[in-house]
N, C-alpha and C positions, 0 to 999 in steps of 0.2 A: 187909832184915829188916823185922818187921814189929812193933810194938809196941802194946798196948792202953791199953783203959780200965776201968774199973773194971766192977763188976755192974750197977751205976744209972747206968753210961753216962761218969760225970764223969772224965775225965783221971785217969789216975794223977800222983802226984808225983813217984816214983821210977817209971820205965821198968820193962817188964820184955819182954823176946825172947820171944815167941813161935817164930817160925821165921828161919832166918838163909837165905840163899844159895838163896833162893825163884825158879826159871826163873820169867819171866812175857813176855808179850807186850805190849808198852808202843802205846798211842794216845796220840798228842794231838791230839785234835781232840772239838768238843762233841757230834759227831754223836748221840750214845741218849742226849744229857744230854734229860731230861725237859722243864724251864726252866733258861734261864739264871740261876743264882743272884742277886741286884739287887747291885750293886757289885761285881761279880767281874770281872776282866779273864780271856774267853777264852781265850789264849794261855797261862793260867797250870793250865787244866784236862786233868787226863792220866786216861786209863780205862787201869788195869791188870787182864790176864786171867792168870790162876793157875790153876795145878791146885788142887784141893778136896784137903784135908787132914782125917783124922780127928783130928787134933790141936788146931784149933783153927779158929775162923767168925770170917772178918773183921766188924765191926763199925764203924757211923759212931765217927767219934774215933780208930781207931787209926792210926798212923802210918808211913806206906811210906819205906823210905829205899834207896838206891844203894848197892850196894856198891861201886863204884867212883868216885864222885862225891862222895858224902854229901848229894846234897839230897835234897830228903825232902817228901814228900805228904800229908796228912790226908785219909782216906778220908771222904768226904758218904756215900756209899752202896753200900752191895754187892749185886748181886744174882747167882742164878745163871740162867742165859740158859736159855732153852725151846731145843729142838729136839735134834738129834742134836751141835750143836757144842759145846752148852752142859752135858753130861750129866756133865764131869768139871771144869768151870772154876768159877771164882767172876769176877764182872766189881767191880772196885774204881771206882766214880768219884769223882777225888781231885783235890783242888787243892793246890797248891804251897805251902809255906808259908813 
């Protein structure tokens, strides 16, 4: 699932679902990371690729989780990718939390 933050960006306090049972394609590896974040341990950094939803635009702060697992990511950045692969994805770059 995928969880936000507020309009100005700040965490929510109470959670709220955005979307649950989201297919995505999981990376972990830093490779399109821009720079390595200062104090980040690599191994902890995961790029998730999603379909694009008119329901809602990931955003830094909101928070990836497993549905099978429960660990869970905080999104640094989204983008969505130029060319023909990137025409229906959102790219999440996330780190562990």
């Amino acid at each position: 699932s995928v969880q936000a933050v507020d309009v100005a960006g700040a965490p929510q306090h109470a959670r709220t679902t955005l979307a649950t049972s989201v297919p995505a394609v999981v990376r972990r590896s830093s490779g399109r990371w821009p720079v390595v974040p200062s104090g980040s341990d690599p191994s902890q950094r995961t790029t998730f690729l999603v379909d694009r939803s008119e329901n809602w635009t990931p955003r830094k702060g909101d928070v990836v989780s497993d549905d099978s697992t429960s660990e869970e990511w905080t999104v640094e950045e989204s983008r969505r990718p130029g060319g023909s692969y990137g025409l229906g994805h959102w790219e999440l770059l996330s780190v562990r939390t």
